[in-house]
FIPA-70912 format. One record per residue: residue in one letter; z, y, x of N, C-alpha, C, O in turn. Coordinates in steps of 0.02 Angstrom, whole numbers, plus 50000, padded with zeros to 5 digits. Atoms other than C-alpha are relative to their C-alpha. Layout:
residues N
aZYXZYXZYXZYX/...
//
This chain:
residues 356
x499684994150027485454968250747500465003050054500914999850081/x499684998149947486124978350866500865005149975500895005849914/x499624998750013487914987550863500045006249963500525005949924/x499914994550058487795003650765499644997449943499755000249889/x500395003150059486634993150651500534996049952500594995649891/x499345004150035488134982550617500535003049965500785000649914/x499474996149989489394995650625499815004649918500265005249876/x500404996750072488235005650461500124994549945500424995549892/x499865004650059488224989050369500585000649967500645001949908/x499545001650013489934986550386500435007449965500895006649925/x499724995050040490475004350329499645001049926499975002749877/x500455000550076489025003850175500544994349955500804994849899/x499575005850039490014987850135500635002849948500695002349887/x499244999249999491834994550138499905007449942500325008549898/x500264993150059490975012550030499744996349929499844997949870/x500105005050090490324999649891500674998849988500845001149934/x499545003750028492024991349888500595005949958501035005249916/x499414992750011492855011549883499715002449920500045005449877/x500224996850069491645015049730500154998149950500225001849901/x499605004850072492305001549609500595003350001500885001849948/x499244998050025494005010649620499595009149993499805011849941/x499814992150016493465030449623499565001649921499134998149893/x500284998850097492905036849436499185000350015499025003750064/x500515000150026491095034249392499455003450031498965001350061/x500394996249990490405049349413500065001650085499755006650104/x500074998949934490735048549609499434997550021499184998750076/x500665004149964489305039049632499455003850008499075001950053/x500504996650003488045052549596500175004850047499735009050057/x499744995949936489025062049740499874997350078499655001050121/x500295005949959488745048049867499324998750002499084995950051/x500675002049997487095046349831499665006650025499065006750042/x500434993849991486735064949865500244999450089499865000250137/x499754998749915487855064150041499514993850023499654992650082/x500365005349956486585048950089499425004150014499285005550073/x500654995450014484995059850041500105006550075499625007650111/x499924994749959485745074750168500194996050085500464998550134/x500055004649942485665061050302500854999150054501004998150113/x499165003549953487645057550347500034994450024499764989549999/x499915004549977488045047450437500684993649953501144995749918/x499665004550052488945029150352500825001650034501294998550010/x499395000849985490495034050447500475006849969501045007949950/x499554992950046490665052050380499964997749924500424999549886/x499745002150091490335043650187500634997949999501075001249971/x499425004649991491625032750217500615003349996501065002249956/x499434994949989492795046050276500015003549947500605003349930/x500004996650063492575055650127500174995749937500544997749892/x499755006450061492725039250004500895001750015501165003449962/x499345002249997494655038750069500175007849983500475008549929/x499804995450025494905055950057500205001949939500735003449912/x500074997950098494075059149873500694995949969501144998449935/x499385002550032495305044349835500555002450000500805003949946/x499464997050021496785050949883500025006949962500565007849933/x500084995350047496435065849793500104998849926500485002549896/x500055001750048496135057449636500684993649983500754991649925/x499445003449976497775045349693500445006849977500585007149917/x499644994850024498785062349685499845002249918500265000849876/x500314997850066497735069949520500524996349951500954999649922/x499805005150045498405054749418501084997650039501484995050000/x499254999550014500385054149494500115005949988500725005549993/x499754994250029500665071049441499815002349944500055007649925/x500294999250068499715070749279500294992349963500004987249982/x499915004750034500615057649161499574999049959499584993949924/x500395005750060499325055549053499334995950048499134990450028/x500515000149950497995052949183500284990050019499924985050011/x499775004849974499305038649255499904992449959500064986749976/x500015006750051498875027149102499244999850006498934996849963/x500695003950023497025026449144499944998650086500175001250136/x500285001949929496235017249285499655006250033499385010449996/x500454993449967495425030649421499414997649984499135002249954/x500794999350007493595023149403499795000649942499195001349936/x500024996150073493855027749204500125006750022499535008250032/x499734993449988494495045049250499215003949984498725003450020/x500484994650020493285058149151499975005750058500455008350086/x500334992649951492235072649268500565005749971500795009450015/x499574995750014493485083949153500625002950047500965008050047/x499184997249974494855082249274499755004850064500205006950100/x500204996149974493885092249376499995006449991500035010550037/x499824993850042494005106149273500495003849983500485009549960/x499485000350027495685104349246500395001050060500994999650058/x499624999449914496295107349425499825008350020499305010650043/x500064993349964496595125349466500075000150076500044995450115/x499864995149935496925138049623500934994550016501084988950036/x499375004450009498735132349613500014991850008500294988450050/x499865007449995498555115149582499574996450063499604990250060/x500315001449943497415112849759500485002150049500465000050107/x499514996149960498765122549830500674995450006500994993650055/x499485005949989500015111049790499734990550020500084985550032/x500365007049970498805095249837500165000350078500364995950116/x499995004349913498745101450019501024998850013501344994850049/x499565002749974500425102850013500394993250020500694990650066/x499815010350027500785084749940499824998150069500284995350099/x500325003049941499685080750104500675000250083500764996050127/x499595001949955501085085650221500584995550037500854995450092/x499615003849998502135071950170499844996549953499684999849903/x500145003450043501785056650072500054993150000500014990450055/x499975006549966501935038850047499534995949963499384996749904/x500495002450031500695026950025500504993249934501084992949911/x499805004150063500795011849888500444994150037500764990449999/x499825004849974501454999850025500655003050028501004999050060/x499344998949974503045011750070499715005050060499965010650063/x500424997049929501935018350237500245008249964500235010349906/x499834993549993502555036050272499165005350029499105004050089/x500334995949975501095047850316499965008449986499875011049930/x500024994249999501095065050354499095003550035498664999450052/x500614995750018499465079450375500265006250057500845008450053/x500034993949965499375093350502499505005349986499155004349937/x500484995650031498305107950488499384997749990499014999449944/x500665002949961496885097550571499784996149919499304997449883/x500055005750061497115083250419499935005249937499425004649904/x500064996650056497275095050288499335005550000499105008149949/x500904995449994495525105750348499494994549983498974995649951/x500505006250010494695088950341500034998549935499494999349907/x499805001650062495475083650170499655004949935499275003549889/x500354994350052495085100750076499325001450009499005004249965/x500844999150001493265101150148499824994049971499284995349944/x500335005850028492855084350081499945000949931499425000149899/x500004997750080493485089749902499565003749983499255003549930/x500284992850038492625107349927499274997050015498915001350039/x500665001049975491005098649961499604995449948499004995349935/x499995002150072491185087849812500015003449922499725001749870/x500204997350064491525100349688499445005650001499275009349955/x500394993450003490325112049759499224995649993498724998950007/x500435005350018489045096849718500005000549929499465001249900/x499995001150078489515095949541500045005449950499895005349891/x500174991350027489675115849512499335001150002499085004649958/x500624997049984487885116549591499514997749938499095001349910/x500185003750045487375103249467500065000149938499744996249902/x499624997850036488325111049341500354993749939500474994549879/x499545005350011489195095149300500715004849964500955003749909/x499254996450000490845108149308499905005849979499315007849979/x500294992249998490965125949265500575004150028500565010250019/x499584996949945492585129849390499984995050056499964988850058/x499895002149929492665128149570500545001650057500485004650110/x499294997449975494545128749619499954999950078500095005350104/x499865001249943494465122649793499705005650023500085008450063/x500294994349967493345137149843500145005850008499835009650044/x499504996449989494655148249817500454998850017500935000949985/x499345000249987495875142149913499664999550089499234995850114/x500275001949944495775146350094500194994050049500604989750035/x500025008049951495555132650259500675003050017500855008950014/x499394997149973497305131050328499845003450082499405000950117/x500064999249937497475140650496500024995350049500514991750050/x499935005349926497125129850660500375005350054500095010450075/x499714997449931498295136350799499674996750037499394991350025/x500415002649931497555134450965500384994250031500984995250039/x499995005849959497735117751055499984999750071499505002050102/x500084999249930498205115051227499544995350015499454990849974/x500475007249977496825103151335500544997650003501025001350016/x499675004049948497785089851379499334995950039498774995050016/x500595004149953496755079751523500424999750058500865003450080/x499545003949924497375069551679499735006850067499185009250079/x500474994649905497135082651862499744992650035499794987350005/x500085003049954496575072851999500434993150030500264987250040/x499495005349965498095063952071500214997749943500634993949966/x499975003550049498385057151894499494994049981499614988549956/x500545004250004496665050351892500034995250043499874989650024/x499935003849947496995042752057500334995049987500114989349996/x499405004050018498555034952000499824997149945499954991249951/x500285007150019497715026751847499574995650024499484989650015/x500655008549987496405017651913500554997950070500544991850063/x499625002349972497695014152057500554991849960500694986049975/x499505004050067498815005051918499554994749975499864989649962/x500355005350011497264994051868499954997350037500244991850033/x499975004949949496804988152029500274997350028499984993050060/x499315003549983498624982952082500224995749941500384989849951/x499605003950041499274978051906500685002350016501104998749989/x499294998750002500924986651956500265001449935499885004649899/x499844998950056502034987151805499914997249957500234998549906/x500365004150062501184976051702500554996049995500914994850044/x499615006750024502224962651603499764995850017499154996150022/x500265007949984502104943651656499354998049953498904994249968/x500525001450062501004943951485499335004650016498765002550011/x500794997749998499744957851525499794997850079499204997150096/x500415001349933499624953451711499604992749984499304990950035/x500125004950026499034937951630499274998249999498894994150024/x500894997850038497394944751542499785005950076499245006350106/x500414996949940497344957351687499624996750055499134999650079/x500345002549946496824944751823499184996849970498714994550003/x500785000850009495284941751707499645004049962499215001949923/x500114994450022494994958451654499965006650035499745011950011/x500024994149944495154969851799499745003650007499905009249987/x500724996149986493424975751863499905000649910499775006649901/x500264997450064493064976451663500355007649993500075013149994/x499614994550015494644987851634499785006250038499705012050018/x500244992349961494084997751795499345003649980499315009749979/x500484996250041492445001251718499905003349958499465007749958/x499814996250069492915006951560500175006150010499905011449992/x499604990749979494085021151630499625001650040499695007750041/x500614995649948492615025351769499515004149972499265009649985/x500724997350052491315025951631500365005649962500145011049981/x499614996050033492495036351517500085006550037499935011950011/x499914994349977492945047751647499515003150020499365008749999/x500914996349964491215051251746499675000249955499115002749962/x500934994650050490145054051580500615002549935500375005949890/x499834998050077491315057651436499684998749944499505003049905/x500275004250061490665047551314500444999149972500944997550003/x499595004350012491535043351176500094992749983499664988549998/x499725007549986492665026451131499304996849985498924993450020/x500655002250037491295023751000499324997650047498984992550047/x500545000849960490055026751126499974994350043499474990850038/x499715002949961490825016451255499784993549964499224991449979/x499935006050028490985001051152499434997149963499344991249949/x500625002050032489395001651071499374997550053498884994450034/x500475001949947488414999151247499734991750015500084987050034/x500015007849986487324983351259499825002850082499785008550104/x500185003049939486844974951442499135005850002499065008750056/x500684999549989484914982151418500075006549986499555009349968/x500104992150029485515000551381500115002750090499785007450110/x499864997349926486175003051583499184999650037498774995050043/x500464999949935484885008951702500025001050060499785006350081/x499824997849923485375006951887499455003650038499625008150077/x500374996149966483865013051953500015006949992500055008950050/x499984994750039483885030151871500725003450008500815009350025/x499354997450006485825030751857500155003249913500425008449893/x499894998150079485855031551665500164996249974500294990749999/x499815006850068486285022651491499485003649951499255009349954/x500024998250068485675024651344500524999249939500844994149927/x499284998450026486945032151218499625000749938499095003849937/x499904999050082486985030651011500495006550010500985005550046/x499484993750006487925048550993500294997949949500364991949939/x499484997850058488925053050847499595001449947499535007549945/x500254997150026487805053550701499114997349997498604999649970/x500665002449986486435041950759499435000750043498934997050050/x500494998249958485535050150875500094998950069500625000350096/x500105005049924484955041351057500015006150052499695011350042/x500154993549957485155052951202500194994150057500524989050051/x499995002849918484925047951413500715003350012500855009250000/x499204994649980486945050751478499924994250079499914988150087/x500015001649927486815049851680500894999750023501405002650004/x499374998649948488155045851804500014996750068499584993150094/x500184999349906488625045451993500144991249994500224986749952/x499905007349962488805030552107500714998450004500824993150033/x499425005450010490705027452076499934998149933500294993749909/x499905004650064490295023851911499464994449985499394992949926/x500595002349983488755012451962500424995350044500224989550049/x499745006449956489925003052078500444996249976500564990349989/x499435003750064491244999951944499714995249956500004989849950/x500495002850051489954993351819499824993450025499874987750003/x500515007749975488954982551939500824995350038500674989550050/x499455005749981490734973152007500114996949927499914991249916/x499795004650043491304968651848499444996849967499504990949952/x500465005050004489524964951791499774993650041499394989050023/x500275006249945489304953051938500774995950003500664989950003/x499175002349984491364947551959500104997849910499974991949899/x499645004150054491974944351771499504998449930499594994349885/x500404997850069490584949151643499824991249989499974987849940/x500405007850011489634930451683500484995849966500284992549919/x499565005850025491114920151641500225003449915500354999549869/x499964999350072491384931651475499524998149969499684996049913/x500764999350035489554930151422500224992749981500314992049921/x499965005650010489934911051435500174996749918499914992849877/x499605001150061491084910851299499755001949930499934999249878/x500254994950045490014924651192499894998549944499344995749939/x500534998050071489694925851007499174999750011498935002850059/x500784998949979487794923951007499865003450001499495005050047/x500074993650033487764939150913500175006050047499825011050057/x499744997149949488854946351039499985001050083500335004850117/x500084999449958488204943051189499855004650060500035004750118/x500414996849988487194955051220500445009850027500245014950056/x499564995650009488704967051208500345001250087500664997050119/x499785000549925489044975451393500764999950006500884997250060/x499515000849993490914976251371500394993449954500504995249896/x499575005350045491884959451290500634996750001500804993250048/x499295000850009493434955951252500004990450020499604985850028/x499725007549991494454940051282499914993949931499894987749930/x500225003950059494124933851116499154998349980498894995849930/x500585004450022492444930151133499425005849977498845004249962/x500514996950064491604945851046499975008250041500245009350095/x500134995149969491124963251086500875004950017501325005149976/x499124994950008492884975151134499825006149939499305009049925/x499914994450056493344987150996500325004950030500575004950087/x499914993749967493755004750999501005000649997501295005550020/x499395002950012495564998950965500244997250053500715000650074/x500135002049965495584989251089500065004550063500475004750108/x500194995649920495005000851221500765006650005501075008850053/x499384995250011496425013451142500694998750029501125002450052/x499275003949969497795000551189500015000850076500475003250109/x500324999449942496764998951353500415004350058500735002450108/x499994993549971497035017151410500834998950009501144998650063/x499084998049995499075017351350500184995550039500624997950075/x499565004049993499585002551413499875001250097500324998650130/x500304997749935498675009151612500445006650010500775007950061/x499654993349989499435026151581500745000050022501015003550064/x499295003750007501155017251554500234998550048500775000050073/x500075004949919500765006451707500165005450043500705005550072/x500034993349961500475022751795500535004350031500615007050085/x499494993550015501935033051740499615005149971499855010249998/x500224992950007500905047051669500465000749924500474997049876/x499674997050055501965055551548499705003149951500035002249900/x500404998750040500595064551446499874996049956500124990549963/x500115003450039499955058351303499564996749994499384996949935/x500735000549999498335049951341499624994749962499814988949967/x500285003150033497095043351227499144998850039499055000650097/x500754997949970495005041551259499895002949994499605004450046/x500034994450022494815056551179500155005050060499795009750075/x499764994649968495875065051308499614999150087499565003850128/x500485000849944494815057251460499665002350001499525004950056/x500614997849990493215063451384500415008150004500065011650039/x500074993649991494135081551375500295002050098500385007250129/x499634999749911494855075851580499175002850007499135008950004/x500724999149993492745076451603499665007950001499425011350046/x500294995150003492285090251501500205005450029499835010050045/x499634993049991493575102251550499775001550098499645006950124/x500314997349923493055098651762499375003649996499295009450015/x500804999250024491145098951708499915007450023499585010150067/x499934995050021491665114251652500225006550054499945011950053/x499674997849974492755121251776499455002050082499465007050117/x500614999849959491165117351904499495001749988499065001650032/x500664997750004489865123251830499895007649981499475011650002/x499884995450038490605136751705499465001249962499375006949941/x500714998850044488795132751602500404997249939500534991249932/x499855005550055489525129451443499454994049957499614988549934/x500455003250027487965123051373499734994050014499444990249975/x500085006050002487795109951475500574995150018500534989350038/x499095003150027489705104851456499754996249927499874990249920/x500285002950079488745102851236499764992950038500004987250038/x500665006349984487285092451320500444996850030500734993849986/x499705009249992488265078751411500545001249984500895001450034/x499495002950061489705078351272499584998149934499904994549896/x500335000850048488455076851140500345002049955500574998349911/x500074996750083488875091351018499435001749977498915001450010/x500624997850053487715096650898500165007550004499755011949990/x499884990349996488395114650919500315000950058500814997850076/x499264997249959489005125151067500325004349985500445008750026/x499364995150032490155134750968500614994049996501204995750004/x499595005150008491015117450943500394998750077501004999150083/x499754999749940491135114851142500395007950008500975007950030/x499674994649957491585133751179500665000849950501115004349973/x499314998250042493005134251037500534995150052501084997250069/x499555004249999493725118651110500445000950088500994999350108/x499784997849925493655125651311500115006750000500075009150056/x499764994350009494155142751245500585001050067500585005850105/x499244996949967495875142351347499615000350092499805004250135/x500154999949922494855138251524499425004850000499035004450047/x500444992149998493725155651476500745003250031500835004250091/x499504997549993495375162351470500495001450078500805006350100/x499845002349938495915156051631499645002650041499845003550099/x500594996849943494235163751706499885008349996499555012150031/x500204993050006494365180351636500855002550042500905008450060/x499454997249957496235181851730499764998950060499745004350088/x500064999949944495755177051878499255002650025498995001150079/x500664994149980493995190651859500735005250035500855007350091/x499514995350016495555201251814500285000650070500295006050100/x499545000649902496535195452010499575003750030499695009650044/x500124998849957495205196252099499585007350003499285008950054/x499924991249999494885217552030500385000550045500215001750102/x499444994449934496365222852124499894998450079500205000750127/x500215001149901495525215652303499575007450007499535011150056/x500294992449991494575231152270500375006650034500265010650079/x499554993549940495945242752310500464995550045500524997250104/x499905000649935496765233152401500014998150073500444998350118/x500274999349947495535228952521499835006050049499985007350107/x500264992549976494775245252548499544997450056499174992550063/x500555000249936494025249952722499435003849982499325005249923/x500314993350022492655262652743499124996750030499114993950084/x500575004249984490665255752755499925002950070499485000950107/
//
């Protein structure tokens, strides 16, 4: 069984365990988002959502609060206006869970939150389960524009600098660093030279790299296998720590896990958790003051890609969107950046001059 094979189980699992708590009739909703071929990580994401939804529904409805949610009648669906979605997202900006946990919602969380609902009742309107469809009158919150963040150059330099010294590190991580090094440096090589994401990253077995070629084979986002190439520093990163630390991890390996090209100290494949700590605790090392996650590596990637080629389309193709409206929304500000400096280099017109 290989790692997204596992990775499906284990979210199918954790979506059975979400259905015994949400009311009844969710199940015939779930069964339609499998049919439209989602992926087990977007069900999943939507199980926690619907819940808190139906978590709110029932503390602000006292009578509601005296029945269990997986009793909770399709009625309360009905029973939820314009207004009362309106005051859900708000609830979302601040809230606490059942354990005390503080969480708050930005525009981002609350676009995600209200599409999961509106996708649900627009399931059970279609079906005519319902005969109002509040959420569909209530518009998406505005997204303000987002700056990139992404490392320049001499940032990049200076992390992988920070791995291969260990400067900064505590007595405790220089610890795990002296048998983790060439791994760590691979990780941030691979990350930066293809922009893959964590997911991606972590899901790579030993038999997916092709040195001859200069490729992997990549599980995207969504299940689908695509060829993701890269140069010879990230081919020289790979093959050290595959030849320098990988043998003595394999030793230790999970059986199951073996097979897994990146592995943690515990024996088992690295998690995307894992790799998250990875990044901060290098950045830290570093000094970089930014905020950097993997996320913000693959946009260090896309945004050069980008900056060198100016093709957005194939900025989509090796990020693996499914849309380039998705890539060009997200490198909007470095259009922006190219249409001022069309804008500069107008005025060389006059004031070059000179006569043919």
């Amino acid at each position: 069984m290989d790692y997204v094979e596992q990775i499906n189980i284990e979210n199918q699992r954790k979506l059975q365990l979400l259905l015994q708590q949400l009311p009844k009739f969710c199940s015939y909703f779930f069964r339609y988002l499998e049919t439209r071929n989602t992926s087990s990580r977007t069900r999943l994401s939507y199980g926690y959502d619907i819940r808190l939804f139906f978590e709110f529904i029932q503390s602000s409805n006292p009578i509601y609060q005296k029945i269990p949610m997986h009793e909770l009648p399709i009625k309360v669906l009905d029973e939820m206006n314009p207004i009362d979605i309106e005051e859900y997202l708000s609830y979302l900006s601040y809230y606490e869970k059942k354990d005390g946990q503080a969480v708050t919602n930005g525009e981002k969380g609350k676009s995600r939150k209200l599409s999961a609902i509106r996708t649900m009742y627009n399931y059970y309107f279609k079906k005519e389960f319902i005969k109002t469809n509040a959420p569909s009158m209530i518009e998406t919150p505005k997204k303000h524009k987002e700056n990139i963040i992404r490392l320049d150059k001499d940032e990049v330099a200076e992390l992988i600098l920070a791995v291969e010294t260990g400067n900064s590190l505590s007595a405790r991580q220089l610890s795990a660093h002296k048998k983790t090094k060439y791994r760590d440096i691979a990780i941030l090589t691979l990350l930066l030279g293809t922009g893959i994401r964590v997911s991606e990253c972590v899901g790579l077995d030993i038999s997916d790299i092709n040195f001859k070629h200069y490729g992997m084979r990549v599980v995207r986002k969504g299940g689908n296998e695509s060829m993701v190439y890269f140069g010879e520093e990230v081919a020289e990163a790979l093959l050290d720590y595959m030849e320098l630390e990988r043998p003595l991890m394999q030793e230790k390996a999970l059986p199951e896990q073996e097979n897994a090209l990146f592995l943690s100290l515990k024996n088992s494949r690295l998690t995307t958790r894992a790799v998250e700590k990875l990044v901060k605790k290098y950045t830290g090392a570093a000094n970089i003051t930014k905020r950097i996650t993997p996320h913000k590596l693959r946009s260090t990637y896309g945004t050069n890609l980008y900056q060198e080629t100016g093709d957005i389309y194939l900025v989509a193709d090796a990020l693996g969107h499914k849309s380039v409206e998705t890539t060009r929304r997200h490198y909007a500000a470095i259009d922006d950046e190219r249409r001022k400096l069309a804008g500069k280099f107008s005025g060389s017109i006059f004031r070059d001059g000179g006569n043919d």
